[in-house]
C-alpha positions as CSV (number, residue, x, y, z in Angstrom):
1,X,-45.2,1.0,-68.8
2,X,-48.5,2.3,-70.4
3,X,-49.3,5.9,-70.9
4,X,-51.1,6.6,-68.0
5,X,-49.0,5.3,-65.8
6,X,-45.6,7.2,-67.6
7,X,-47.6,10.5,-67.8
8,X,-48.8,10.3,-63.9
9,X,-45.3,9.7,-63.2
10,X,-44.0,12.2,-65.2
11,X,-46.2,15.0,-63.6
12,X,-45.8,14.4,-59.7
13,X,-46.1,17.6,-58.4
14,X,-43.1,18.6,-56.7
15,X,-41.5,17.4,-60.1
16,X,-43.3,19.4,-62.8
17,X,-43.9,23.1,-63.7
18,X,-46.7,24.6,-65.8
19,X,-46.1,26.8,-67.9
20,X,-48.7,29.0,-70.3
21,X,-46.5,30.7,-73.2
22,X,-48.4,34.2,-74.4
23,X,-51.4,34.0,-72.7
24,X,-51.8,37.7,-72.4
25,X,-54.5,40.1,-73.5
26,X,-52.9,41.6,-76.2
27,X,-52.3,38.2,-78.1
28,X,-55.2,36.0,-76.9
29,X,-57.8,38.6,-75.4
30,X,-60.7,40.0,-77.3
31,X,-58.6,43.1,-78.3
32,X,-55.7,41.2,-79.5
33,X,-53.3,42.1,-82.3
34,X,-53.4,39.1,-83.4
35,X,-57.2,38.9,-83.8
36,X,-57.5,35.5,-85.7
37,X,-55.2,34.0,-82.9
38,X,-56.8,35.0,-80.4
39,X,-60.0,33.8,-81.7
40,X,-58.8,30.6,-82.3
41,X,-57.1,30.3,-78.9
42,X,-61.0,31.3,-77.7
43,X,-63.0,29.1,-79.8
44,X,-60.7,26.0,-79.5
45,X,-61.2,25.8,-76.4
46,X,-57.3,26.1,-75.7
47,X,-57.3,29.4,-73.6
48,X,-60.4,28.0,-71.2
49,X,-58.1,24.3,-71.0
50,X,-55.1,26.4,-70.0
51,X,-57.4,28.1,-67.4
52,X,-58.4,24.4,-66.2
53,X,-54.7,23.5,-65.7
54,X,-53.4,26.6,-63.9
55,X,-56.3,25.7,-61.8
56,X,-55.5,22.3,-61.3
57,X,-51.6,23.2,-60.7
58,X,-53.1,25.6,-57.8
59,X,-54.7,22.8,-55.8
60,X,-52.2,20.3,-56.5
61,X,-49.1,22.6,-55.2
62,X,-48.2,22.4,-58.9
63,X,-45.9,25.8,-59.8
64,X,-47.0,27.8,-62.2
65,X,-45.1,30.1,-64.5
66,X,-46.6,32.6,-67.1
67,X,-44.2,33.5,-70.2
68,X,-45.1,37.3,-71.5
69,X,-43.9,38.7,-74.7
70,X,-43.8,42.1,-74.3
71,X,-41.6,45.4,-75.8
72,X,-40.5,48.6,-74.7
73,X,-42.5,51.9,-76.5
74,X,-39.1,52.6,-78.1
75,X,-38.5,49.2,-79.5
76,X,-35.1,49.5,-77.1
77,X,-33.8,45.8,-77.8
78,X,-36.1,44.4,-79.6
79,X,-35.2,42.0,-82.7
80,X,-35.7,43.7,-86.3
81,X,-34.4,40.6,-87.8
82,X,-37.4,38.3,-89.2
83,X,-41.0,39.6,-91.3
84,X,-42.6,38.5,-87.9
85,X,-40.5,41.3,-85.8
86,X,-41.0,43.8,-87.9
87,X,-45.0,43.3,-89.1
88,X,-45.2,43.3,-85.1
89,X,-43.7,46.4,-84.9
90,X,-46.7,47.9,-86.7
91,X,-49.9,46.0,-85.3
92,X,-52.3,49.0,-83.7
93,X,-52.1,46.6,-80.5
94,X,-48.8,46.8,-79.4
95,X,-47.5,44.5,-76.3
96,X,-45.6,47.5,-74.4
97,X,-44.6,46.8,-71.1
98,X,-47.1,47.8,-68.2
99,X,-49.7,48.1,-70.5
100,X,-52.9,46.1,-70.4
101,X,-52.2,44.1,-73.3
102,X,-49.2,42.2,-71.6
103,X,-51.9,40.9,-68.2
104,X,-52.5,37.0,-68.2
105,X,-55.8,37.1,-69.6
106,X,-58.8,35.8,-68.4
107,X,-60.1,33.2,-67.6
108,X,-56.6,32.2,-66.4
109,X,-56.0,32.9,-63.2
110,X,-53.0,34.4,-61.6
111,X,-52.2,33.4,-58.1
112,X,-49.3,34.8,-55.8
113,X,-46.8,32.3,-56.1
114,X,-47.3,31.9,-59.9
115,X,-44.0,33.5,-61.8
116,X,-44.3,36.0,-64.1
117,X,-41.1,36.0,-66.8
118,X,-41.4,39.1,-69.4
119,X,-39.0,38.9,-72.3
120,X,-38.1,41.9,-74.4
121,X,-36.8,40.1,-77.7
122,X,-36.7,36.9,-79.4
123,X,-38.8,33.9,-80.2
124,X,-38.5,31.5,-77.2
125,X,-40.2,31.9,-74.0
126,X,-36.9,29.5,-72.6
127,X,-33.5,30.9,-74.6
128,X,-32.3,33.9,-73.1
129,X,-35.1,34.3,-70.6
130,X,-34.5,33.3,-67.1
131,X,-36.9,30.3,-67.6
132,X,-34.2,27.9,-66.9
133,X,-32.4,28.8,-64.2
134,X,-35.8,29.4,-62.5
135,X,-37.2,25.5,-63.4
136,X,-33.7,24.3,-62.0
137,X,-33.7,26.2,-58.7
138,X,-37.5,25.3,-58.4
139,X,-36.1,21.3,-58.9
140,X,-38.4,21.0,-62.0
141,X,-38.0,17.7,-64.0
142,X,-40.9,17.6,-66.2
143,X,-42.3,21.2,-68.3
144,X,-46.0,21.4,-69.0
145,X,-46.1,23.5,-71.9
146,X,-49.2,25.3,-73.3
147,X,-50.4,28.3,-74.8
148,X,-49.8,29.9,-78.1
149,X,-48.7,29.8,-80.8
150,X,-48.6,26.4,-82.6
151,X,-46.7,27.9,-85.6
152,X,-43.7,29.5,-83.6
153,X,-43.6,30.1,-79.5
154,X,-45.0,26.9,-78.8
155,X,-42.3,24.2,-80.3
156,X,-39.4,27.1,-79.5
157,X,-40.6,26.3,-76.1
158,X,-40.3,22.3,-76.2
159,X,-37.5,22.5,-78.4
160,X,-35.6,24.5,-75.8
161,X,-37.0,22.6,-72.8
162,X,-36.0,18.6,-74.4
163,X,-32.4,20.7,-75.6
164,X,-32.3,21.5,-71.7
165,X,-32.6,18.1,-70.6
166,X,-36.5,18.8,-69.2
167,X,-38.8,16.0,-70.2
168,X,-41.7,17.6,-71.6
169,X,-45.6,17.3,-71.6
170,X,-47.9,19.3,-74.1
171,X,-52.0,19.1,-73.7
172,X,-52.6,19.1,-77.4
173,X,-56.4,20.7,-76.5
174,X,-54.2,23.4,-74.3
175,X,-52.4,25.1,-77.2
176,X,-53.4,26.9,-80.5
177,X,-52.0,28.4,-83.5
178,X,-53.1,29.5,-87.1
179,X,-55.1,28.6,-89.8
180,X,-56.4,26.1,-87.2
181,X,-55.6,22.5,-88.8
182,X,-52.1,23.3,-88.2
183,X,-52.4,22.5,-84.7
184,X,-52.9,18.8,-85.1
185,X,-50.4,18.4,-87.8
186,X,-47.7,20.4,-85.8
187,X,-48.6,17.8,-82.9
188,X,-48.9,14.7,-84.7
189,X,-45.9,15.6,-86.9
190,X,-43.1,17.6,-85.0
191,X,-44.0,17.7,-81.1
192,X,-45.5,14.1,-80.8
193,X,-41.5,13.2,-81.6
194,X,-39.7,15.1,-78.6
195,X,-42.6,15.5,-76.2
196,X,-45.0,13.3,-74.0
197,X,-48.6,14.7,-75.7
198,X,-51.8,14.3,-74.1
199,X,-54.9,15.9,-73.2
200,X,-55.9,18.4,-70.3
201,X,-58.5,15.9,-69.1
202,X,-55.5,13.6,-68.7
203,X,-53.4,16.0,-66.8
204,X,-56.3,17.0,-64.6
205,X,-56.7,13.2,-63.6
206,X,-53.0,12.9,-62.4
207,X,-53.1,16.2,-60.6
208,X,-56.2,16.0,-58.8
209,X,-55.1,12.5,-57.7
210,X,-52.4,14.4,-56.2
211,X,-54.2,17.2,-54.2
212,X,-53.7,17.2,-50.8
213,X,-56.4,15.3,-49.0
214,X,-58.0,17.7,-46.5
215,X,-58.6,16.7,-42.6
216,X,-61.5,18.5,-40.6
């Protein structure tokens, strides 16, 4: 079977879920605490490809689901346990909940029957979230993963999701991490080995094959 035929197969619509991992203000936006993420999510491209695919996943009846990191003011639950957690801790952008740093940012856009699932703790927008009960109940078979970051959310996502038993597609042009040749060599090297990869042009060619033809 060639690519194109495996990857339009393996997105059908009432089959696969998107999901965007971190797309928030306070990691991608222009105020982000994480400036030189954020601009490489911007100036990639990735953040407006992500955009494209929500999009896409709209008008193909596609479900959407946005994973947000986010922590209490008090630090309540929160891990303390790696550098990462604790340099967090002290970025003058913090991701509290309710705040305008933990919105889907723009130019993503967030429709009513998108899910939102906040986590408090942890790397993985999957383990201990209630990502997977939600993709089971929702009969998902294939997980679109995209979003940020590269160097850690990102593969904890499509390690957890091929762990799982979800096949999995990533949009290499849809994700981003940092310095920003370590994209491609984390795709060609470690996700290209448990995940279908491909580009958003190629997901937006199976999904608007799929959209709904409209009758006047």
């Amino acid at each position: 079977m060639r690519q194109s035929e495996r990857l339009r197969e393996q997105l059908v619509p009432d089959g696969a879920v998107l999901l965007t991992v971190e797309c928030q203000e306070g990691v991608v936006g222009h105020e982000s605490a994480l400036p030189e993420l954020g601009a490489a999510a911007r100036e990639s491209g990735a953040l407006q490809n992500v955009a494209r695919l929500v999009d896409a996943a709209h008008g193909a009846g596609v479900q959407v689901m946005h994973a947000v990191a986010e922590r209490r003011p008090d630090g309540r639950g929160a891990n303390r346990n790696a550098r990462l957690f604790r340099a967090a801790a002290r970025l003058p952008v913090q991701q509290h909940s309710g705040s305008g740093a933990v919105r889907i940012a723009a130019p993503i856009a967030v429709a009513e029957q998108d899910l939102v699932v906040r986590r408090l703790h942890g790397l993985s927008p999957i383990a201990g979230t209630d990502v997977d009960a939600l993709l089971r109940n929702l009969g998902c078979r294939t997980l679109v993963v995209t979003g940020v970051s590269a160097n850690v959310a990102v593969p904890n996502a499509v390690f957890d999701a091929v762990n799982l038993g979800y096949t999995v597609v990533v949009p290499g042009d849809a994700i981003a991490g940092v310095p920003a040749d370590y994209t491609p060599a984390m795709i060609r090297n470690t996700l290209a080995l448990v995940a279908t990869v491909a580009s958003t042009d190629d997901v937006l060619d199976c999904w608007t094959a799929s959209r709904p033809v409209s009758r006047a």
